[in-house]
C-alpha positions as CSV (number, residue, x, y, z in Angstrom):
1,X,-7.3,-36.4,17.0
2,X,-8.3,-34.5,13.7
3,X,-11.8,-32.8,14.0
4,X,-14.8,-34.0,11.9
5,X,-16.8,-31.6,10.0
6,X,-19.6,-31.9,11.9
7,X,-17.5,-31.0,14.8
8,X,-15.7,-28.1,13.1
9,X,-18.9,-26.6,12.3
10,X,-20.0,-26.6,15.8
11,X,-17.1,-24.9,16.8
12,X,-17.5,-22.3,14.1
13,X,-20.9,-21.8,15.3
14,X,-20.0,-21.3,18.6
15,X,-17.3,-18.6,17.4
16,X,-19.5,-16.8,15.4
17,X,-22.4,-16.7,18.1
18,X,-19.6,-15.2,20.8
19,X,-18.5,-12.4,18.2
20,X,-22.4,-11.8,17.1
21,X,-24.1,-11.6,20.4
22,X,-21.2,-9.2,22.2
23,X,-23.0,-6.0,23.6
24,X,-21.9,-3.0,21.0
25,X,-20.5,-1.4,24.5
26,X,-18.4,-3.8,25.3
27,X,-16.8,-3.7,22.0
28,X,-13.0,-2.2,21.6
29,X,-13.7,1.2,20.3
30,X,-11.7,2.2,17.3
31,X,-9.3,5.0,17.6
32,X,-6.7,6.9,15.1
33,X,-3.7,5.4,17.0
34,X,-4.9,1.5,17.7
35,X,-2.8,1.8,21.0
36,X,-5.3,-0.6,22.6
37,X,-5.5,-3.1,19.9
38,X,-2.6,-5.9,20.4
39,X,0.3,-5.3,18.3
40,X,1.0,-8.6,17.0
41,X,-1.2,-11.3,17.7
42,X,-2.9,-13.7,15.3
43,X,-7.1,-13.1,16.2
44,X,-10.5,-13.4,14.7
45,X,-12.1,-9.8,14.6
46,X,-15.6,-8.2,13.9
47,X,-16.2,-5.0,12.7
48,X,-19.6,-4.3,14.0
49,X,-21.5,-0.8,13.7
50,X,-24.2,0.4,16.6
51,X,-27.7,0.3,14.8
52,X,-26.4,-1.7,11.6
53,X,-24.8,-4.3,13.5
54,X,-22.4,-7.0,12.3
55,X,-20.5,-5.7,8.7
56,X,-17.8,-8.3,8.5
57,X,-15.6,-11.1,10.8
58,X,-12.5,-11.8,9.4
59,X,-8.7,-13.1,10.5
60,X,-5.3,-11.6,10.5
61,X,-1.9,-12.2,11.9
62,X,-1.5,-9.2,13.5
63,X,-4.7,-7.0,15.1
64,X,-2.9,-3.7,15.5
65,X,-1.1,-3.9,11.7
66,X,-4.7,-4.9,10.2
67,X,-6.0,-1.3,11.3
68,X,-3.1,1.2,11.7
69,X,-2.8,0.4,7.7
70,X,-6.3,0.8,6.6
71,X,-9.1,-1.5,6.5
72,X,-12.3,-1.3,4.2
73,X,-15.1,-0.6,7.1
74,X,-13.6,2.9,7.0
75,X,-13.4,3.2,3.4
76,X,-17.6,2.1,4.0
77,X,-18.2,4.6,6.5
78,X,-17.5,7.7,4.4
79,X,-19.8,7.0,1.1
80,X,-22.3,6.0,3.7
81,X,-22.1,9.2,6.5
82,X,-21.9,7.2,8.9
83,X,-20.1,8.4,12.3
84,X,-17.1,6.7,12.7
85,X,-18.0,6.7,16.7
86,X,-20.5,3.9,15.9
87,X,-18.1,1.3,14.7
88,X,-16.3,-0.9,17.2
């Protein structure tokens, strides 16, 4: 049975409120490698930094291949000085 939008936008909500309101520590850390991140595997994903929080939630069909070949947070992180140990 198709989903109304009332109903999608509950569900959204509820995704969104999961991914906002994780504990920074029990975030995945970020590494140079990405061995921990699933190789391919279709997920939602945050990109979340300790003090400034939440910086973007996104998609992608594969986790691992989203990082290992670059993704904009880091680009962020440089002009910024921010220490690449507080993103998760």
């Amino acid at each position: 049975m198709p989903m109304n939008d009332a109903d999608l936008q509950a569900q959204a909500r509820s995704i969104l409120d999961a991914i906002a309101f994780i504990p920074f520590e029990q975030c995945q850390p970020l590494s140079r490698e990405f061995e921990s991140i699933p190789a391919r595997r279709p997920d939602i994903y945050a990109v979340r930094h300790k003090t400034d929080g939440l910086l973007c939630i996104s998609k992608t069909k594969s986790l691992r291949g989203r990082f290992s070949g670059g993704h904009k947070a880091f680009l962020w992180a440089y002009p910024d000085r921010r220490v690449v140990s507080r993103w998760r």
